[in-house]
N, C-alpha and C positions, 0 to 999 in steps of 0.2 A: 678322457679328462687330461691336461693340459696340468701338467707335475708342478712348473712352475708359475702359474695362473693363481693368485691367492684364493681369488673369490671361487675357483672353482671348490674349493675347498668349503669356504661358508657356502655357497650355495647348497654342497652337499648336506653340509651340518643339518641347516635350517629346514633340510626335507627331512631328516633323522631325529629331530628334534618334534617336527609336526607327528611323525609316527609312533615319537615318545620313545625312541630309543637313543637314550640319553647317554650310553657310555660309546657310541659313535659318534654322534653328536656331537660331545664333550675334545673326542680324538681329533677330529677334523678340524674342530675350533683352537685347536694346540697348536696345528701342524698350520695353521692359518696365524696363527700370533707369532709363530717362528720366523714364518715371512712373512711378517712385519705389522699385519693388523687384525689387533689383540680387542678388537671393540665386541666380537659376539664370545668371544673367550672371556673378557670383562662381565658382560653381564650374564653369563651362564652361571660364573662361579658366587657374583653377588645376588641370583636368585636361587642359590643352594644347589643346582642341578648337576656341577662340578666341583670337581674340588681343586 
């Protein structure tokens, strides 16, 4: 994986996410808002699954 690659990050999420393991999930989409696009970290946290 590619550290500085945002999406490699949501792409991870969203496989973390499909397998319902949502406090990876939830980290990957952090570390994804940090550089810079907060869009699946936005709707994780307004569909309750982060905090």
């Amino acid at each position: 994986m590619q550290p500085d690659y945002v999406h490699s990050y949501i792409y991870r999420g969203n496989y973390y996410f499909e397998q319902r393991n949502y406090e990876l999930a939830c980290r990957d989409y952090q570390i994804a808002c940090t550089k810079g696009d907060c869009k699946a970290s936005k709707f994780a946290k307004e569909k309750k699954f982060c905090q």
